[in-house]
MIFI-309814 format. One line per 8 residues: for each residue x, y, z of C-alpha. Coordinates in steps of 0.02 Angstrom, whole numbers. Layout:
<rs>
X Y Z  ... .
</rs>
This chain:
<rs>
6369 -2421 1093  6315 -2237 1125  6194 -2181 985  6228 -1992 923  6084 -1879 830  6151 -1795 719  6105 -1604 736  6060 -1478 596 .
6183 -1378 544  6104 -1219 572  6063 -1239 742  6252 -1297 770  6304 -1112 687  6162 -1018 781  6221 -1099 951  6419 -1060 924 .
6331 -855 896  6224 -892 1062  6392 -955 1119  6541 -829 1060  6439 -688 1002  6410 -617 824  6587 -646 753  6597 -831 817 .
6634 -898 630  6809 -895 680  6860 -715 717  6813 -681 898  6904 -740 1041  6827 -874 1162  6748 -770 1319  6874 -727 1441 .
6819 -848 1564  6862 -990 1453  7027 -1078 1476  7086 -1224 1394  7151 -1401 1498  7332 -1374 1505  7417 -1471 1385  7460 -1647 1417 .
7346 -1651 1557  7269 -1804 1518  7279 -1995 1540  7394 -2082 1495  7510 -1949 1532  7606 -1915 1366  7793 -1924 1357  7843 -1759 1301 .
7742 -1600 1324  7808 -1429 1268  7672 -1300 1295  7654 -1131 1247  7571 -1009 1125  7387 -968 1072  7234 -1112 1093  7158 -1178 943 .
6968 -1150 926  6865 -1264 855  6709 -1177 771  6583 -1195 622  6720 -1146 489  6844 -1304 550  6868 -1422 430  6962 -1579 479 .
7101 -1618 334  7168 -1787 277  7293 -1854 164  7255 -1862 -21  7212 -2048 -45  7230 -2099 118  7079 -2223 162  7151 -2250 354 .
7166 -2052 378  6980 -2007 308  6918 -2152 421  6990 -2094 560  6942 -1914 523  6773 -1980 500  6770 -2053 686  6826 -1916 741 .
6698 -1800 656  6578 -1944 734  6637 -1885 925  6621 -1693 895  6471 -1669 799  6322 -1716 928  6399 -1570 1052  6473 -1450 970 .
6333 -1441 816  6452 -1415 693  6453 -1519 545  6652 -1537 496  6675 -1603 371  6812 -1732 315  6923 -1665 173  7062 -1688 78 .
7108 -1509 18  7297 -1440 76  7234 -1286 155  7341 -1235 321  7201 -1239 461  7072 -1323 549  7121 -1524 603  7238 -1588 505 .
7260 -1798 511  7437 -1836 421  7535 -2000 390  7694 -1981 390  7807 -2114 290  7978 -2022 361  7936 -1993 540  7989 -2175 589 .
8030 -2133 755  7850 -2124 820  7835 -2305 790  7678 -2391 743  7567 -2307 887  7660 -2152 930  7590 -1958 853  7645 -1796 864 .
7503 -1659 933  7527 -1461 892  7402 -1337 937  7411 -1167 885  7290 -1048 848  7271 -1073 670  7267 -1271 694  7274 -1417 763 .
7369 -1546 671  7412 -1727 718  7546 -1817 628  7580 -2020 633  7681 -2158 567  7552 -2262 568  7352 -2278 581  7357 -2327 748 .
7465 -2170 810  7338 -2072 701  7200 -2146 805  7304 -2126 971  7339 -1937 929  7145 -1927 900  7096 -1984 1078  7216 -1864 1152 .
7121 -1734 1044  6975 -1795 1126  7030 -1781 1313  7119 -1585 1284  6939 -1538 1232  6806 -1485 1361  6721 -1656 1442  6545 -1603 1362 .
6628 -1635 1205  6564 -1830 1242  6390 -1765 1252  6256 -1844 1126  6156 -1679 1131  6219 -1498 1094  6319 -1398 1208  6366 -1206 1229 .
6559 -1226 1211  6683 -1161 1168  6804 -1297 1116  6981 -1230 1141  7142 -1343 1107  7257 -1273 1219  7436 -1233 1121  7607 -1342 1107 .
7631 -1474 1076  7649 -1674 1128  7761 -1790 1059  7720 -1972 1117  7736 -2151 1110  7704 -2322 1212  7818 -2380 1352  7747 -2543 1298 .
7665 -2624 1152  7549 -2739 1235  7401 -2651 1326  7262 -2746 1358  7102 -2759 1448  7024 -2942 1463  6826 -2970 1472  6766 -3121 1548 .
6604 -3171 1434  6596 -3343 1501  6535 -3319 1673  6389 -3196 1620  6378 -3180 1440  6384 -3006 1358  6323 -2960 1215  6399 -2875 1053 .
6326 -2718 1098  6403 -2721 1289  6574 -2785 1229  6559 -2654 1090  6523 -2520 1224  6673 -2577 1319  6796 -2564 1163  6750 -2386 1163 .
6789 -2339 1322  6963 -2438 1323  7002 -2350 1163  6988 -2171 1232  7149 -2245 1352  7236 -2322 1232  7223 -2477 1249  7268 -2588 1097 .
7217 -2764 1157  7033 -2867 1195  7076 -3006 1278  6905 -3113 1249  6886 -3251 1363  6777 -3351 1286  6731 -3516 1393  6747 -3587 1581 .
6671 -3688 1656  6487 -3594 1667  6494 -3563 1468  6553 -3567 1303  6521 -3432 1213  6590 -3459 1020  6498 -3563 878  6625 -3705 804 .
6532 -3800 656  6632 -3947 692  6576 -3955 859  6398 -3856 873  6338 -3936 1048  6489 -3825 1131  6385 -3661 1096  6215 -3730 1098 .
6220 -3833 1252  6375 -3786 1313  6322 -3598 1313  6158 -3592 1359  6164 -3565 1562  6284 -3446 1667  6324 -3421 1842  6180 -3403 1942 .
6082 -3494 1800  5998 -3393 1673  5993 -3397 1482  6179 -3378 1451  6226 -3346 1266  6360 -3380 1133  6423 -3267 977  6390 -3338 809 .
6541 -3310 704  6482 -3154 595  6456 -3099 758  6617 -3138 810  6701 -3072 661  6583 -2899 672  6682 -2881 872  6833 -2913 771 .
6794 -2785 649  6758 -2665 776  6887 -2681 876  7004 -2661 723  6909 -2491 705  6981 -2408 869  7154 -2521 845  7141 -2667 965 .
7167 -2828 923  7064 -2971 991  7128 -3091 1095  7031 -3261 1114  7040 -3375 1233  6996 -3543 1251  7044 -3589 1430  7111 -3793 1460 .
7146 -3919 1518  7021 -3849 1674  6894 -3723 1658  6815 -3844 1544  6666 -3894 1627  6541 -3825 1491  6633 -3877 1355  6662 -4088 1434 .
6441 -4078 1471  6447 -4040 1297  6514 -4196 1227  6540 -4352 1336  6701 -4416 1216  6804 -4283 1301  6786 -4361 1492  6893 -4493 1541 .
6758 -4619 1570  6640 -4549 1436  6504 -4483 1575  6473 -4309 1530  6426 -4193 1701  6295 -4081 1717  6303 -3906 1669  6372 -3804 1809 .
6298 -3636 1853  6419 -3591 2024  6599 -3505 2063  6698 -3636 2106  6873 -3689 1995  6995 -3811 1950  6862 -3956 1958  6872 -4000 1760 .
6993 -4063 1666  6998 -4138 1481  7059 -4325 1478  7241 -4289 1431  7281 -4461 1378  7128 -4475 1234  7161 -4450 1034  6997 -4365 1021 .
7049 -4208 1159  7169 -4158 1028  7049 -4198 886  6948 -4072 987  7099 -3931 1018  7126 -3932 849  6977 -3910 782  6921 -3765 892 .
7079 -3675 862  7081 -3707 691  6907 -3618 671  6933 -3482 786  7121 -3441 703  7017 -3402 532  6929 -3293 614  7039 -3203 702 .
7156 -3087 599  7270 -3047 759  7418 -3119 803  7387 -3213 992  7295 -3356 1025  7243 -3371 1222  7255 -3555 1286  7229 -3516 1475 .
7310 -3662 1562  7266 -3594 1743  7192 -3675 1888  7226 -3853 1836  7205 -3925 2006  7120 -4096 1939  7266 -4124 1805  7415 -4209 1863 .
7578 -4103 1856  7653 -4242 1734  7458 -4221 1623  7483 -4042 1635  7654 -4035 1534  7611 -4160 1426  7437 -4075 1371  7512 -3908 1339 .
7676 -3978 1243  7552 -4045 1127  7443 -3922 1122  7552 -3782 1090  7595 -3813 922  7419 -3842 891  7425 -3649 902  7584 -3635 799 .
7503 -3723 647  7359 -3605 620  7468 -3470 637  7451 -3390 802  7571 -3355 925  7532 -3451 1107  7475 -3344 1262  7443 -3433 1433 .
7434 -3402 1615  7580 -3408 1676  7564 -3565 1725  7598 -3615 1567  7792 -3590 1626  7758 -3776 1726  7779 -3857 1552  7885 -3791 1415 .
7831 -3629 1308  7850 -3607 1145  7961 -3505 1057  7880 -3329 1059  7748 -3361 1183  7682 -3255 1328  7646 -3318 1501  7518 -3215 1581 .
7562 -3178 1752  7423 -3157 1882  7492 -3184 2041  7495 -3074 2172  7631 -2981 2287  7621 -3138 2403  7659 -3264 2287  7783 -3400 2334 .
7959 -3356 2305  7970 -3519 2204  7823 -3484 2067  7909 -3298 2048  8062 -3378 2027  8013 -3503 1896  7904 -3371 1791  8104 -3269 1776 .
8195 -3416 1742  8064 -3413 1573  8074 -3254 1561  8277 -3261 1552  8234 -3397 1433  8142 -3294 1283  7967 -3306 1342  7895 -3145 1360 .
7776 -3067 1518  7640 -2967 1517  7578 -2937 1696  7415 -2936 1773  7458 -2945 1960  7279 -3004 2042  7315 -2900 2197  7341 -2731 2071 .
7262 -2756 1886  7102 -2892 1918  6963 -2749 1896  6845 -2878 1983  6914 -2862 2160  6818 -2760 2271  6884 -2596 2299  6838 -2599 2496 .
6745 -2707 2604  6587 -2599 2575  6598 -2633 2374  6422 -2725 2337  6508 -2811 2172  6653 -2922 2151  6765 -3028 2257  6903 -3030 2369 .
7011 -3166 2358  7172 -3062 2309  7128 -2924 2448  7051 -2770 2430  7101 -2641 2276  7072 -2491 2297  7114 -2358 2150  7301 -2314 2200 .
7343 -2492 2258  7304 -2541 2060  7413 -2365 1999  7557 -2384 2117  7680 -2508 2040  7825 -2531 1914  7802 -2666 1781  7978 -2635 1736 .
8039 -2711 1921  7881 -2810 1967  7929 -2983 1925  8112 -3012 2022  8252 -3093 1917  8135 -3020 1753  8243 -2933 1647  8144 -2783 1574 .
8166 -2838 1395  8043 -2988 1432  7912 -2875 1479  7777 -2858 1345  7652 -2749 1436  7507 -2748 1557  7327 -2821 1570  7199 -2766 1667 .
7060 -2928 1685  6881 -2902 1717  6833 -3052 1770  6621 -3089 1775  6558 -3184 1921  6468 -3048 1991  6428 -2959 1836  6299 -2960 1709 .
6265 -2786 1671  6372 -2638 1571  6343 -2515 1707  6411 -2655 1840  6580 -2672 1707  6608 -2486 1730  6598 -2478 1914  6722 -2608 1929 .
6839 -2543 1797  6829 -2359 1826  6939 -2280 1888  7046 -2415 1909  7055 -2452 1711  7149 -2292 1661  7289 -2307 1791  7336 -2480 1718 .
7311 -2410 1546  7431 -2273 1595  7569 -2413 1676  7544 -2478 1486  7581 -2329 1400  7676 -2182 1497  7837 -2180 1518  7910 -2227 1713 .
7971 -2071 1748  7783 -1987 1729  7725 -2113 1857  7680 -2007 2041  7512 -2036 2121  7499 -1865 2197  7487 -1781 2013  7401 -1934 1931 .
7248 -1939 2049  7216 -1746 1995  7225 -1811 1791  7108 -1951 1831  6984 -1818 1942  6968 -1725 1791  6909 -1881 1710  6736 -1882 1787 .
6640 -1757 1693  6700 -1864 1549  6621 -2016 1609  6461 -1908 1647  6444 -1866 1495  6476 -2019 1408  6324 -2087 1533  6461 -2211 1632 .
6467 -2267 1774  6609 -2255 1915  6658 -2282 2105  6695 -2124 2172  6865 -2172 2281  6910 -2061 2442  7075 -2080 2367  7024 -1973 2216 .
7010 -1775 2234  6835 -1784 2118  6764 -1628 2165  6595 -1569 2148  6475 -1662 2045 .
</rs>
């Protein structure tokens, strides 16, 4: 997480008069040669955008104005005064007097129609006020704030300014309510503060889902009481070798917390019947024939399996479900179910009939690969799909019949979402099983018509993985993720009829100095119009 100093507030006023001149407090215009970033020019692209009028100016007089009593509003305010204060010097303060100007934050109990994570934005050149359903639309509206300011606004250290809101206003709301970005902490281990650091930069797109993937066969990376070897033993190498790591469960819980902060809700995953390997070294009851193997430090897959036919696997399941449910306020549960080459077809269904209502009594709701579609889902579950445009008519085919069935999609095409493929041959990181991705490959598709035979109602939303064999450094995530990460946010969130490379590429452009100034990372794609840096 980026740490801010917090600047005096004189300097902050004595910069804005360096800045605008003698009458900066509010009365002066912003130098001629300042123009704000056109309205809606941002990513995700919102879904309405009516510009027009004068730009809002924020200076040393703006206050930012909350509901009366409205804990959700002043925190949000308060994050927000967070993000402007280090660059623009000014102090803002968070209040909840009903005067007319500055940045007004308002809940709305009547404007249903902007759903839980839709907000209404308009700029004028008194204000700038954002008005939400719900917290999360709040929060949304904020981050759109954010991106119509000037990129240095992400600076940790004063800058000259000015910060002009252009004027209009946007009217906006999901395409789809599951956007999600998945972090693979098993192969290298992250820690709090790099998955923390993440959550902030998948916030500023939106993005309301952490998909956690919390063992393989190289780690496991949660404490469970009932079972401590798991994240002792079981989570003390990674691939390549190395220390590893494993979250204790305040630690957990302070992610959770976090995440909650900027609206995303975590999704864990405990991956089975494969991808077990750290977990079956761990405790010799959960092999068939009682040998446990040797930790396992490499890349391969679908070499582990727990013994489907033994009481104590599901003496197992449920405990580690059971403990990670209470700790996890969000709906989903993740239970993986990919790359089960060693488990039979007939092992396979019976494992994940039984375990899915595992999942079902500690009340989550049941995500899988979409594998999971080989046995029976539950009502209300979500296969994960992560094939690629190549897959076999027949697995396609099978994933819509479920589909048709009740069991909703989200989509997280290998060959367009998986941040870990290499963007080129030339890309020093990552892999390249699924092909090459390069930045408009991962932008240029539908998930409304993706899956054939899908109808769109089964499709929840989009994922973009990032998984970690080559990885073990925060710098390293946002190489692979940026700027791929936005245009799958944007699939998530805009509406279809926004989607055209040609305009998109110049939104995400704009994007760098952003990511400069938040000290990030980023492959600069050919296929992007960057410009200078």
């Amino acid at each position: 997480m980026r740490k801010r100093q917090r600047p005096t507030r004189l300097l902050g006023s004595l910069l804005l008069v360096a800045a605008a001149g003698a009458g900066a407090l509010g009365a002066a215009p912003a130098p001629a040669a300042a123009t704000a970033t056109p309205l809606g020019q941002i990513v995700p692209a919102p879904a309405e955008v009516t510009a027009g009028g004068s730009s809002y100016e924020i200076t040393a007089k703006t206050r930012i104005r909350v509901d009366d009593g409205s804990r959700e509003a002043r925190r949000i305010g308060g994050y927000l005064a967070g993000v402007l204060r280090p660059s623009t010097g000014y102090r803002l303060p968070v209040t909840d007097d009903d005067a007319g100007d500055g940045i007004r934050l308002e809940l709305s109990k009547k404007d249903t129609a902007l759903g839980g994570e839709g907000y209404r934005l308009t700029s004028t050149g008194r204000s700038v006020t954002i008005v939400a359903h719900a917290p999360a639309g709040l929060f949304h509206g904020v981050q759109t704030l954010r991106q119509q300011l000037p990129a240095a606004v992400e600076s940790d250290s004063r800058q000259p300014g000015p910060w002009l809101v252009a004027g209009g206003t946007v009217e906006d709301s999901p395409r789809y309510g599951y956007r999600s970005a998945m972090l693979d902490v098993s192969r290298h281990f992250f820690t709090v503060d790099q998955v923390k650091r993440y959550i902030d930069q998948l916030a500023l797109y939106k993005i309301n889902k952490l998909h956690l993937h919390l063992s393989d066969d190289q780690g496991w990376r949660i404490a469970i009481d009932s079972w401590p070897r798991l994240a002792t033993y079981g989570g003390s190498t990674q691939v390549g070798g190395g220390a590893g790591g494993y979250y204790t469960k305040d630690q957990y819980k302070d992610l959770v917390r976090y995440a909650a902060s900027r609206y995303l809700e975590v999704v864990p995953e405990i991956d089975m019947p494969s991808h077990t390997n750290a977990a079956l070294a761990s405790y010799a009851e959960l092999n068939c024939d009682g040998v446990a193997p040797p930790l396992y430090t490499g890349t391969d897959v679908g070499f582990s399996s727990l013994c489907v036919n033994k009481p104590v696997t599901y003496d197992f399941v449920d405990d580690v479900v059971r403990e990670i449910a209470a700790i996890t306020p969000g709906k989903y549960l993740h239970i993986g179910g990919d790359e089960a080459h060693s488990t039979s077809h007939e092992d396979y269904v019976t494992f994940m009939n039984k375990v899915q209502p595992i999942v079902a009594k500690y009340g989550k709701t049941v995500v899988g690969w979409h594998q999971l579609t080989e046995a029976t889902p539950a009502k209300g579950a979500l296969a994960q799909y992560w094939g690629l445009d190549g897959t076999s008519a027949a697995e396609k085919a099978r994933v819509a019949a479920a589909a048709r069935n009740g069991t909703g999609i989200v989509l997280s095409p290998a060959d367009r979402t998986y941040l870990d493929m290499k963007y080129t041959k030339d890309t020093p990181l990552g892999l390249a099983w699924a092909g090459y991705v390069e930045v408009q490959r991962s932008y240029d598709w539908d998930p409304g018509n993706y899956l054939p035979g899908a109808p769109g109602s089964a499709i929840r939303g989009v994922e973009a993985p990032l998984w970690s064999e080559t990885l073990s450094t925060s710098p390293q995530i946002e190489y692979m993720a940026f700027p791929r990460l936005p245009g799958v946010a944007e699939l998530g969130w805009s509406p279809a009829a926004t989607h055209d490379w040609g305009t998109y590429k110049v939104r995400l452009a704009a994007q760098a100095p952003r990511w400069d100034a938040l000290g990030m990372q980023y492959y600069r794609s050919p296929q992007v119009p960057w410009g200078s840096r």
